[in-house]
VEXDREN-2710 file (C-alpha; in Angstrom, 1 decimal):
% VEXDREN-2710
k/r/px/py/pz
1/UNK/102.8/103.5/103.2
2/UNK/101.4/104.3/99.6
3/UNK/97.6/105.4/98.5
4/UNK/97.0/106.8/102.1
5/UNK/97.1/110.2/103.8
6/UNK/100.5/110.8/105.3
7/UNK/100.6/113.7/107.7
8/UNK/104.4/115.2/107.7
9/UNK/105.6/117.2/110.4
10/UNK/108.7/119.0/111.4
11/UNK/110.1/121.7/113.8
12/UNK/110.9/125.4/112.3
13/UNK/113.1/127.0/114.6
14/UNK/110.0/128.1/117.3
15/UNK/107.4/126.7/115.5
16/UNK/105.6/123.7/114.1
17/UNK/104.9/122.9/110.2
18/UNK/102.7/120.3/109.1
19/UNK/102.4/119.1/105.4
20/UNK/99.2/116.3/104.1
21/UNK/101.3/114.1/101.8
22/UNK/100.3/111.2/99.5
23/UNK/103.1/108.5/97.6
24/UNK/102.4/106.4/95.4
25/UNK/105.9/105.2/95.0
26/UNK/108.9/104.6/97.1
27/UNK/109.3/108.0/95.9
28/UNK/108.8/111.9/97.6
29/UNK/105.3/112.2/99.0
30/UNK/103.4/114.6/97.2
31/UNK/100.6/117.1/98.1
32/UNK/97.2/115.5/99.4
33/UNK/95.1/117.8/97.5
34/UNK/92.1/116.3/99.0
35/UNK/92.9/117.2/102.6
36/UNK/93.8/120.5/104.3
37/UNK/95.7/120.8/107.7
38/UNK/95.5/122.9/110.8
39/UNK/98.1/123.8/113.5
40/UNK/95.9/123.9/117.0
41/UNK/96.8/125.3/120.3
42/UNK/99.2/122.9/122.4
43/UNK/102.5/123.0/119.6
44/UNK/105.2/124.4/120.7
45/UNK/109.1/123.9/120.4
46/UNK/111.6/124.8/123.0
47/UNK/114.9/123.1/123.9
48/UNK/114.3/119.7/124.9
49/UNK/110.7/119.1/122.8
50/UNK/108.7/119.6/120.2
51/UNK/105.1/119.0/120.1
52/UNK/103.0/119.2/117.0
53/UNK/99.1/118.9/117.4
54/UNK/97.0/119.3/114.2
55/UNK/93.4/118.9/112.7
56/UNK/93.5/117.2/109.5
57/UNK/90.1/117.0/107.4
58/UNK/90.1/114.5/104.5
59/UNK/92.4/112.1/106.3
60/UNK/89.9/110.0/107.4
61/UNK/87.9/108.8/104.4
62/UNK/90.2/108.7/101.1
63/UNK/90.7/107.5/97.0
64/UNK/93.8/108.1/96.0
65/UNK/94.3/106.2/92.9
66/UNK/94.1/102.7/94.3
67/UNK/92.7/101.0/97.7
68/UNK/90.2/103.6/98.7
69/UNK/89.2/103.1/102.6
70/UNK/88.7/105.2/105.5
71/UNK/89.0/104.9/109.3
72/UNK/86.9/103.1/111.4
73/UNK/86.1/105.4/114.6
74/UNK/84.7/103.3/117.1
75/UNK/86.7/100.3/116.0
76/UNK/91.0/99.1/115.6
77/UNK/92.8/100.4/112.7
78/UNK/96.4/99.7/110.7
79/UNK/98.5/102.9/111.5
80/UNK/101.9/103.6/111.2
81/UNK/104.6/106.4/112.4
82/UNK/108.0/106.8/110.3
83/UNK/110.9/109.6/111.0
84/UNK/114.0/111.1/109.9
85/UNK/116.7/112.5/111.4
86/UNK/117.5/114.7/108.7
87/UNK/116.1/118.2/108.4
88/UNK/113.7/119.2/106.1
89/UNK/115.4/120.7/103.2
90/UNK/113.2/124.1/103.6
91/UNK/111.8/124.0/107.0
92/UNK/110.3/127.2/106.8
93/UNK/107.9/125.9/103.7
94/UNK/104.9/123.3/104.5
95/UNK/105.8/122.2/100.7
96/UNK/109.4/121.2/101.3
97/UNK/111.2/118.3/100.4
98/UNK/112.8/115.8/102.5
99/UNK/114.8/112.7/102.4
100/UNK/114.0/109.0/103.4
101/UNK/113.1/108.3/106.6
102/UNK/115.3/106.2/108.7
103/UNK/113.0/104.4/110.3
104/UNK/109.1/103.1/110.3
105/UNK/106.4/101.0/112.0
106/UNK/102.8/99.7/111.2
107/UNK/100.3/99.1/114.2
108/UNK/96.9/98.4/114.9
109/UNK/95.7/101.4/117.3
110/UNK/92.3/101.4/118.8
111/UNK/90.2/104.3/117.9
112/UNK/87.2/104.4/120.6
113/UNK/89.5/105.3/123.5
114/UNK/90.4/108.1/121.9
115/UNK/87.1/109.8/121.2
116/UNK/86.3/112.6/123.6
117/UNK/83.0/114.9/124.2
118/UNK/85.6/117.8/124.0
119/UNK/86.3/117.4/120.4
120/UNK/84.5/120.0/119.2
121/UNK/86.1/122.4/121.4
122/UNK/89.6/121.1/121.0
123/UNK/89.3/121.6/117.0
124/UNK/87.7/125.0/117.4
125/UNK/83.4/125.4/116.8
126/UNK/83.9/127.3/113.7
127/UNK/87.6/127.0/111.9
128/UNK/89.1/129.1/109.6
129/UNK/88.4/128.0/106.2
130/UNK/91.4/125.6/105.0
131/UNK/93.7/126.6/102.3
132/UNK/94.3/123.1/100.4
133/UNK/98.1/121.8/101.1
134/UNK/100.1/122.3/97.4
135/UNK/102.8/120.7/96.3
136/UNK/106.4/122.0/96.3
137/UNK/107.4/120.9/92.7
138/UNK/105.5/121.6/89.8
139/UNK/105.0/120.4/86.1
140/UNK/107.3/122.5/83.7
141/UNK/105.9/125.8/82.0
142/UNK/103.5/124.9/78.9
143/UNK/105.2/126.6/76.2
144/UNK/104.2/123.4/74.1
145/UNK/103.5/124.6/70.2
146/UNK/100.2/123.4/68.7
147/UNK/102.0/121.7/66.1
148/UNK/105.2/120.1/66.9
149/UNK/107.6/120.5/64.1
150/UNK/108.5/116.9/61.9
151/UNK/112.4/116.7/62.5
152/UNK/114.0/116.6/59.3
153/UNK/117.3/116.1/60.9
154/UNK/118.8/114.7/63.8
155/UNK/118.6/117.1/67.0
156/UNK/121.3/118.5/67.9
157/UNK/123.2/117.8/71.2
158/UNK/122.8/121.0/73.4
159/UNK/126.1/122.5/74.8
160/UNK/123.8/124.2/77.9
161/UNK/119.8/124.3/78.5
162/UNK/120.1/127.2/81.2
163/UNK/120.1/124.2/84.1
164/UNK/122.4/123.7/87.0
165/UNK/122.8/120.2/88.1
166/UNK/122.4/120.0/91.8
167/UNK/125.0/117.6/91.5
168/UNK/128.6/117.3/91.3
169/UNK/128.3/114.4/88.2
170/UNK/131.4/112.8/86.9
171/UNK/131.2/111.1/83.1
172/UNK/133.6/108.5/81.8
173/UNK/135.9/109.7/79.5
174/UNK/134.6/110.0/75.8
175/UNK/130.8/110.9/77.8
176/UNK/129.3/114.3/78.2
177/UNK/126.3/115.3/79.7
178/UNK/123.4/118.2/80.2
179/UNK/120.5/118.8/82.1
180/UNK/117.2/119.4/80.4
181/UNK/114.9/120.3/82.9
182/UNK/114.3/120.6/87.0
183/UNK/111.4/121.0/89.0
184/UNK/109.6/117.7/87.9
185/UNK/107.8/115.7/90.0
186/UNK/109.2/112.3/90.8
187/UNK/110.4/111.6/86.9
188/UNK/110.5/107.9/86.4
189/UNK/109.7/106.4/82.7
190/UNK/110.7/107.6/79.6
191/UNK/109.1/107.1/76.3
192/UNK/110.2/108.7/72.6
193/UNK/107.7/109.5/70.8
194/UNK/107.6/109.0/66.2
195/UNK/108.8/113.2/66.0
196/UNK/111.2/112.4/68.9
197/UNK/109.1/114.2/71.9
198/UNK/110.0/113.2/75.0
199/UNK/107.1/111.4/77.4
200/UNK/107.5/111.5/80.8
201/UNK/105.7/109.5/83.8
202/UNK/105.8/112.3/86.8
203/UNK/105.0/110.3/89.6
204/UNK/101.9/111.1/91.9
205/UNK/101.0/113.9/89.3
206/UNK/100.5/111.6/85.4
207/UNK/102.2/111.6/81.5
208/UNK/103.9/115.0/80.8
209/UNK/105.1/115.3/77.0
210/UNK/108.3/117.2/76.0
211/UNK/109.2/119.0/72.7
212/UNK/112.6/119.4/71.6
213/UNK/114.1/123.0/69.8
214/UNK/116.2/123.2/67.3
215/UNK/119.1/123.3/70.1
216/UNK/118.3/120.5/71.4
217/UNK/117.0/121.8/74.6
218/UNK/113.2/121.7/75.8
219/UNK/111.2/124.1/73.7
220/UNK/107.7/123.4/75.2
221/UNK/106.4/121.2/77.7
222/UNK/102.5/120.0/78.3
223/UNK/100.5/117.5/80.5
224/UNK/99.4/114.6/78.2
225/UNK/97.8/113.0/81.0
226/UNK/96.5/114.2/84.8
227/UNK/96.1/111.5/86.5
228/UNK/98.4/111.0/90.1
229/UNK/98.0/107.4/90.2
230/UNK/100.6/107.1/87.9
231/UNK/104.2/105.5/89.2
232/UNK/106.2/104.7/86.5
233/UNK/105.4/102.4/83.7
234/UNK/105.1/103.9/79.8
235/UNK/105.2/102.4/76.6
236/UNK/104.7/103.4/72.8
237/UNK/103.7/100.7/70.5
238/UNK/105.8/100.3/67.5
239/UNK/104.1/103.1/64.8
240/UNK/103.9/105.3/68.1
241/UNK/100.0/105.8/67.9
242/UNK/99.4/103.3/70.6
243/UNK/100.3/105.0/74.2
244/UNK/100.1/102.5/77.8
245/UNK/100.3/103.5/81.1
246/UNK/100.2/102.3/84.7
247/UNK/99.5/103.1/87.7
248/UNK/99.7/100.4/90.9
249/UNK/96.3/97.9/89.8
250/UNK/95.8/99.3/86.6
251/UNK/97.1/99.5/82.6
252/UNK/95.1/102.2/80.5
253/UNK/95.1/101.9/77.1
254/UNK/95.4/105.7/74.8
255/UNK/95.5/106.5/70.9
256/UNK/98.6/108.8/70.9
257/UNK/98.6/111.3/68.6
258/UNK/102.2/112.8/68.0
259/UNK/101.2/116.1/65.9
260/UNK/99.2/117.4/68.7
261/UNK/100.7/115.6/71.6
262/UNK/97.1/114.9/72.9
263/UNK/95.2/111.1/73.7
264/UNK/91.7/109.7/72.9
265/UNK/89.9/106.6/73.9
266/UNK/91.6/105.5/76.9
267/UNK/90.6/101.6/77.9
268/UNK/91.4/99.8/80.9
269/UNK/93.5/96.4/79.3
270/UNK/95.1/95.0/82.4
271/UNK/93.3/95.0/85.8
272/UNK/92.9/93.6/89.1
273/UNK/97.0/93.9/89.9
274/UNK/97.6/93.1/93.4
275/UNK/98.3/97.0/95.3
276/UNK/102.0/95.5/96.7
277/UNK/104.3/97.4/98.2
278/UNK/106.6/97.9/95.1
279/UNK/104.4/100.1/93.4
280/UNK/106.1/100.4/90.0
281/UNK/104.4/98.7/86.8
282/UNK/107.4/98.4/84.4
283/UNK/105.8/98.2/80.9
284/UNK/107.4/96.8/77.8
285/UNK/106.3/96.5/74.1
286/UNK/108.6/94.0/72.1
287/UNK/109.3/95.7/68.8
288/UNK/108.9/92.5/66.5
289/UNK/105.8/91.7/68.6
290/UNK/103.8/94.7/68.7
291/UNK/101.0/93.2/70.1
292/UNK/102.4/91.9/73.6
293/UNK/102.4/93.8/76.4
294/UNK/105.0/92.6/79.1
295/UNK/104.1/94.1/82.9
296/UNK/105.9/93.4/85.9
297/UNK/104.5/92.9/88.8
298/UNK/106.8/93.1/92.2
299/UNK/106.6/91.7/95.6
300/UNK/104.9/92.9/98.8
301/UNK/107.1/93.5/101.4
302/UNK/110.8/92.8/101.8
303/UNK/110.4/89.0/101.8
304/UNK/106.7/87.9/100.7
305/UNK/107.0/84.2/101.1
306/UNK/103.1/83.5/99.5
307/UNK/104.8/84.6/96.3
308/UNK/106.6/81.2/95.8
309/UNK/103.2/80.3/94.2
310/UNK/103.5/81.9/90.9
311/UNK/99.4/82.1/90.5
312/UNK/99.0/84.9/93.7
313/UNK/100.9/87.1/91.3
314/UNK/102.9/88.8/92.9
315/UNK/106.8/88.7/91.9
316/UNK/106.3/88.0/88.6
317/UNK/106.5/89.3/84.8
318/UNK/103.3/88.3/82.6
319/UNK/102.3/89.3/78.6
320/UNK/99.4/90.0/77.6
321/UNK/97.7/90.2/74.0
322/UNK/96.6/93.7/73.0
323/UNK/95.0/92.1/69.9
324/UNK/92.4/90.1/71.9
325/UNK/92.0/92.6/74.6
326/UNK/88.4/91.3/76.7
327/UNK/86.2/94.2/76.8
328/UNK/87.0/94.9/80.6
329/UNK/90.5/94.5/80.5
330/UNK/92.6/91.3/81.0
331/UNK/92.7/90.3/85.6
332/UNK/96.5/90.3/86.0
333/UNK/96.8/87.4/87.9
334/UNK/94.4/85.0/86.1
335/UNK/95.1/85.8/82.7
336/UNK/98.3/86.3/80.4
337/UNK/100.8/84.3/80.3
338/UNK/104.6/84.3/82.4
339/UNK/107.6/85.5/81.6
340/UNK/109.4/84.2/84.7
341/UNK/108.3/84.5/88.0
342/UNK/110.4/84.2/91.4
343/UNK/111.5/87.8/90.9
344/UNK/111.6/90.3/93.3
345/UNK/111.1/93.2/91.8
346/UNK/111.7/93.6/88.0
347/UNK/111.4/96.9/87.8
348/UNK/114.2/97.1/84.3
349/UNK/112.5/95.5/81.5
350/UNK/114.2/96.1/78.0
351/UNK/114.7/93.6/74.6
352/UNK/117.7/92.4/72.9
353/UNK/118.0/92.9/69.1
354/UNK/116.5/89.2/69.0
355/UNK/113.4/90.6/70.7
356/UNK/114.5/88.7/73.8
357/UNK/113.5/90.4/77.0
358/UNK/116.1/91.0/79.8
359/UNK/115.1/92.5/83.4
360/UNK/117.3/94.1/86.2
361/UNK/115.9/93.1/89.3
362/UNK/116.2/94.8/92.7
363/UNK/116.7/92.1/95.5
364/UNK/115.8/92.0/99.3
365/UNK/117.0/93.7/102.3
366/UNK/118.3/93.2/105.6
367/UNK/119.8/90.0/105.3
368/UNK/121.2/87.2/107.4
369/UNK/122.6/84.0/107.4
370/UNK/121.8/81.3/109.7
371/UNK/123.8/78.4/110.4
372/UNK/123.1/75.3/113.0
373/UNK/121.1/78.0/114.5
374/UNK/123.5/80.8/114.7
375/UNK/122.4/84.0/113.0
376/UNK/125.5/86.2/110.5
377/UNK/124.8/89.3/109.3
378/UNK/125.5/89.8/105.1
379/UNK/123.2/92.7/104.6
380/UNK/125.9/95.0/103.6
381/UNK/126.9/93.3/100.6
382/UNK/124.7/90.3/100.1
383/UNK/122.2/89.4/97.9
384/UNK/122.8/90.7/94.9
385/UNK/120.9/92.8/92.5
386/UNK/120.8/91.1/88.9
387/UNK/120.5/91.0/85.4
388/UNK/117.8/88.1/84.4
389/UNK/117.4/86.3/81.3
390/UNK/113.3/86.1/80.6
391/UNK/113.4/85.6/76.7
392/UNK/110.8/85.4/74.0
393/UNK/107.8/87.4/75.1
394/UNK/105.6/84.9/72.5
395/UNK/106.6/82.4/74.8
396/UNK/105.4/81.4/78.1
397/UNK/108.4/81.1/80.7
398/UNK/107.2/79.6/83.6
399/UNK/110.8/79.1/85.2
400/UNK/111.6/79.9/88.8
401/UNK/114.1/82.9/89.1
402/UNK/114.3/81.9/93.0
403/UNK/112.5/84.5/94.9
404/UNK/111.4/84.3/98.2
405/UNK/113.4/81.4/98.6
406/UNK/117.0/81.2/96.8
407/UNK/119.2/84.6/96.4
408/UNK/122.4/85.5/94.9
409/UNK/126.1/85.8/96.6
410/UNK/127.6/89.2/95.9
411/UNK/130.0/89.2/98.9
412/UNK/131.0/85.8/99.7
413/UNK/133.5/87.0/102.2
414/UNK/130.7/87.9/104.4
415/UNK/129.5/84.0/104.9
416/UNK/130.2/81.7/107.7
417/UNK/132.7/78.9/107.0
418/UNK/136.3/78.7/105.9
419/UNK/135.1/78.2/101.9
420/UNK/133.0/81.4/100.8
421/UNK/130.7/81.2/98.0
422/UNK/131.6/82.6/94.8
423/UNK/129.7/85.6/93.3
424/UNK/126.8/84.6/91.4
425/UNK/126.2/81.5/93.0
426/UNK/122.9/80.9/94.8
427/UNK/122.1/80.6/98.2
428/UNK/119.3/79.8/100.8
429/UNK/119.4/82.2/104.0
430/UNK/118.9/79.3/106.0
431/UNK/119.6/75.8/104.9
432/UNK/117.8/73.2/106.7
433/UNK/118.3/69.2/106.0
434/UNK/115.2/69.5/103.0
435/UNK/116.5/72.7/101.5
436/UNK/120.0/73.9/100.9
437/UNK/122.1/75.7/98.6
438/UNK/122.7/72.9/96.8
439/UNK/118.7/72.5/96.1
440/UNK/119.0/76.7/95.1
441/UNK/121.2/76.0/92.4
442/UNK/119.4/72.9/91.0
443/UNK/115.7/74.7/90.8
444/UNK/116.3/78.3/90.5
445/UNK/117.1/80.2/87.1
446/UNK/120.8/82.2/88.2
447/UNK/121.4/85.7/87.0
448/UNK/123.4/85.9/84.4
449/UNK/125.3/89.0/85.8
450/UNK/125.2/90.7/88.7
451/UNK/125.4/94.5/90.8
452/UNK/126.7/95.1/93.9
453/UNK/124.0/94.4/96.8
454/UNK/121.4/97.3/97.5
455/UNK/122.2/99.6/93.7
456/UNK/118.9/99.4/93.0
457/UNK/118.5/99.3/89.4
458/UNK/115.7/101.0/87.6
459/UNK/115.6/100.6/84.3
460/UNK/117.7/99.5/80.6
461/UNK/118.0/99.9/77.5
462/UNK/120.6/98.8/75.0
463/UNK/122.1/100.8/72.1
464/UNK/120.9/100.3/68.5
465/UNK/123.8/97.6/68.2
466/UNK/123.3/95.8/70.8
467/UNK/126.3/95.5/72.2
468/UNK/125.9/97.4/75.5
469/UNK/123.1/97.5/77.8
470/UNK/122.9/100.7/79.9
471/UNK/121.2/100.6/83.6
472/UNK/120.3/103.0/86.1
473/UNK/121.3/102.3/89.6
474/UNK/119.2/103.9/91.6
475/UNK/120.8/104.1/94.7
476/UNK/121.0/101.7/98.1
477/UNK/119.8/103.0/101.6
478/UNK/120.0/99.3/103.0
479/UNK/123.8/99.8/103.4
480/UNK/126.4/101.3/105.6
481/UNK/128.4/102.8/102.4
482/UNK/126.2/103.8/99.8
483/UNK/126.3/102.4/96.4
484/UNK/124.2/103.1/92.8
485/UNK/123.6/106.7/92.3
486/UNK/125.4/106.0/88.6
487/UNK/124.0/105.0/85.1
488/UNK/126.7/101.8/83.8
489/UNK/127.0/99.7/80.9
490/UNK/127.2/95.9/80.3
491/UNK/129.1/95.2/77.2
492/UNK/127.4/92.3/75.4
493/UNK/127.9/89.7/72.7
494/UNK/126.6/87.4/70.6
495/UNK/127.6/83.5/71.1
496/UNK/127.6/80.9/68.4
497/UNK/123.7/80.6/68.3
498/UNK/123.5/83.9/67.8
499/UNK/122.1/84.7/71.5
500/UNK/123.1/88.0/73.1
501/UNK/124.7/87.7/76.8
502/UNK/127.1/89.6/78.7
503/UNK/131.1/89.5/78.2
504/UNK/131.6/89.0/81.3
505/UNK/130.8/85.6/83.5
506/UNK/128.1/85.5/86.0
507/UNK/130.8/85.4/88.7
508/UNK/132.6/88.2/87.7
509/UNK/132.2/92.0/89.9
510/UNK/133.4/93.5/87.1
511/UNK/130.7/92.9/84.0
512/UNK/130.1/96.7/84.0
513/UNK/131.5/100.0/83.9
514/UNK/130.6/103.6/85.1
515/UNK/129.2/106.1/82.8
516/UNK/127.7/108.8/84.6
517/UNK/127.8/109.2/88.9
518/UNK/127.5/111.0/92.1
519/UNK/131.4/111.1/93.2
520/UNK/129.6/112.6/96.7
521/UNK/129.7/110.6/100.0
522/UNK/127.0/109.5/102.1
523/UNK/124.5/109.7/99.2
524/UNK/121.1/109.4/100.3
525/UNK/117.8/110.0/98.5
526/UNK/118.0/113.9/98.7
527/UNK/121.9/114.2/98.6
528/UNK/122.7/112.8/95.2
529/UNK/121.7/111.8/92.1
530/UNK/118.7/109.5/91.6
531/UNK/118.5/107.9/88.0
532/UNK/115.3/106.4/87.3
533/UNK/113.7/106.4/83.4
534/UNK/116.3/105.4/80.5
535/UNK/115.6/106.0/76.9
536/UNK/117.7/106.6/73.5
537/UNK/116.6/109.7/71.0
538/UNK/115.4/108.5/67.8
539/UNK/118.8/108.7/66.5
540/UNK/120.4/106.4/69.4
541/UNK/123.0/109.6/69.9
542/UNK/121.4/111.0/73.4
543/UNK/120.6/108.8/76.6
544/UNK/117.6/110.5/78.5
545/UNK/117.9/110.2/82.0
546/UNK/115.7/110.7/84.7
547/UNK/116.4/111.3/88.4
548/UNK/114.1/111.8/91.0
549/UNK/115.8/113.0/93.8
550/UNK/113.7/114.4/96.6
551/UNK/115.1/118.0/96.1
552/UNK/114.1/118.4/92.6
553/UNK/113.2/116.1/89.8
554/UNK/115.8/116.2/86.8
555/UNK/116.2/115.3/83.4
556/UNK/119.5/115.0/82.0
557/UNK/121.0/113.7/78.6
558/UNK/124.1/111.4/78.1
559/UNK/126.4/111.3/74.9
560/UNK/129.0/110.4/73.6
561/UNK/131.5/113.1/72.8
562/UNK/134.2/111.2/70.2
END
């Protein structure tokens, strides 16, 4: 439920609180600044019930970014209803956060039943004026200089910024850690600027920029760009004058400039991307092509079986040419050329010191096996999330990667039959005499490694070597026993053609190790930490880190203390 007007509600001991909310990612809703709420007579709380009956103005007509509508009063429209059992983090405030719900619905609801003569009277004749819903996070402080300093030497690695982690985090030995900044909103991509500035996408709010002291903590912070359409993607061209973003149907185009941290001539260059579900729009600039622009594109919905055809565009990764931009902007789906499609959701997108490009791809949920017409349940460990070769982005790769169709065993155990399937291989949920396992691993490109089912990784990056890849694992909610809520690293090498690939074999559970985690139990989205955005300093010494927990947005380095 993205790019619509959400109306949260919750109980405060004897009263009611109502919040307007927009998301633009599978992320925390953030103020609908273009609605206003009232509580009317008829809530109440008591033992047994709660009732909550509001007036919301600005719900009904709406252009949030992408899909602007409204709703149709005399006729049947798409509403849906989602809940948590899990208070609100602080009830008392109509700006609180809140975790995931645990469950949700869409349905069509007829609207002319519902009108009434009494309207009017219900809603009151003349209301109180509004006072606009705000949000309950904010952008940092600006304390930005005009004139961020050249850095003439490597920053240093702060021993404390003033910040508390909400978090109990563990690092590996030879790690450290410590956090930058709090109170962002929804931090997902990273970008490093040519004077090592930190670029942040702050989801539902646009493109903060971040400017480094001598300590190595955050000296001054700005917004580059307001614009809360914006869910994830960021990339610098190499020269770091050339600045993209993205929001769900859209790539804008900025000249960057680094000295004053401010943009110019922005320019729509990819358009016309289907609004899916998956909302993020991974971008990626290949340093020894800086004219390509890779963008991924995810699926709608949990299992969107239209996507086999890679031309609806939808599950896919394309490139574009900035150099022969149209005027208008390339149409995502028309245009470009593939870099692999069959992928779920390749929301990691990163390059090898070859320039090849690897992507960490979140697979589906709520899975079963079917057998001779018995159903077997293999959610809880089954399919797996994966590491996927794509290649050279000059290229076009117009392989199949498997999605909606063929999946990856991460728990064999789970599957009917006295001779499990090994890790990594592929599988069809339900083989039929036409289409079978056997017909998965023949057509579809395999991982070459693999995560544990439902981790949920966000985003790579691998050191100035090359010889380790570090991923974010955002964190399941699809499984009994949580798992993600880490940042890990793939140790790589090269092979006799000089083509980088992961020690470890596309069957093994143990290509990767921890880094940085949560230790807690029962994570969840508000619990425990959240990493999203990855990116090295300039001097590949600190690992930015994102997290986007519902509580409070973070931003944490990583480095290596011997």
């Amino acid at each position: 439920m993205t790019y619509v007007p959400l109306t949260v509600t919750w109980p405060n001991e004897d009263t009611t609180v109502v919040s307007s909310r927009v998301a633009v990612s599978y992320a925390l809703p953030q103020a609908n600044e273009d609605a206003t709420v009232r509580i009317l007579d008829g809530s109440f709380v008591n033992e047994t019930h709660w009732v909550s009956t509001y007036l919301c103005e600005g719900c009904s007509q709406w252009d949030l970014g992408a899909n602007p509508g409204e709703l149709d009063p005399s006729g049947e429209n798409v509403v849906g209803w989602a809940y948590s059992d899990t208070a609100a983090n602080n009830p008392e405030s109509e700006d609180s956060t809140f975790s995931m719900h645990d469950a949700a619905i869409l349905f069509y609801l007829e609207f002319a039943s519902a009108q009434s003569p009494d309207f009017e009277e219900w809603a009151g004749e003349v209301p109180p004026e509004p006072t606009p819903t705000t949000s309950g996070t904010t952008t940092s402080a600006t304390l930005t200089p005009t004139s961020p300093p050249i850095p003439s030497e490597p920053v240093r690695v702060p021993s404390n910024c003033g910040e508390t982690s909400l978090f109990p985090l563990e690092a590996a030995d030879g790690w450290s850690f410590v956090k930058l900044a709090g109170d962002l909103t929804t931090p997902r991509g990273i970008a490093i600027d040519g004077l090592g500035s930190l670029l942040l996408v702050e989801a539902g709010s646009g493109l903060s920029a971040h400017t480094f002291g001598s300590d190595g903590c955050i000296a001054g912070s700005k917004t580059l760009i307001e614009r809360r359409g914006l869910t994830h993607g960021v990339a610098l061209a190499p020269g770091g004058r050339t600045l993209y973003v993205s929001s769900i149907d859209t790539v804008w185009k900025y000249d960057y400039d680094p000295e004053t941290q401010t943009v110019s001539n922005e320019k729509v260059v990819v358009a016309n991307m289907f609004p899916s579900s998956h909302s993020t729009r991974t971008l990626l600039v290949p340093p020894d092509t800086p004219d390509l622009l890779v963008v991924s594109l995810g699926s709608d919905g949990n299992l969107d079986m239209p996507a086999v055809n890679k031309e609806v565009g939808r599950a896919i990764v394309k490139v574009f040419d900035m150099a022969e931009a149209p005027e208008d902007g390339y149409d995502y789906s028309t245009q470009g050329w593939f870099l692999g499609y069959g992928l779920r959701n390749e929301v990691g997108l990163t390059t090898d010191n070859n320039n090849m490009v690897w992507g960490v791809e979140n697979s589906a949920d709520e899975f079963s096996r079917t057998i001779d017409g018995e159903e077997y349940d293999i959610h809880e460990n089954n399919p797996s999330d994966e590491v996927n070769f794509l290649g050279d982005p000059s290229v076009s790769n117009e392989n199949w990667y498997g999605y909606p169709t063929c999946f990856t065993v991460w728990g064999g155990d789970e599957f009917p039959g006295s001779q499990p399937p090994a890790t990594g291989a592929q599988f069809i949920p339900a083989p039929n005499d036409t289409f079978t396992d056997a017909t998965c691993e023949a057509r579809s490109v395999a991982p070459r490694l693999n995560f544990q089912a439902h981790s949920a990784p966000l985003d790579a990056k691998f050191d100035r070597e090359g010889s380790n890849m570090y991923v974010s694992l955002h964190g399941s909610w699809n499984r009994e026993v949580p798992t993600g809520y880490k940042v890990v690293s793939i140790p790589f090498t090269t092979n006799d053609a000089g083509e980088y690939e992961p020690v470890a074999a596309p069957d093994s559970k143990d290509g990767f190790d921890n880094i940085l985690w949560d230790p807690q139990e029962d994570c969840n989205s508000s619990k425990c930490f959240r990493p999203s955005g990855l990116s090295w300093d300039l001097e590949y010494t600190r690992l930015f880190i994102a997290s986007d927990n519902s509580r409070e947005g973070e931003l944490y380095i990583l480095y290596k203390t011997g």
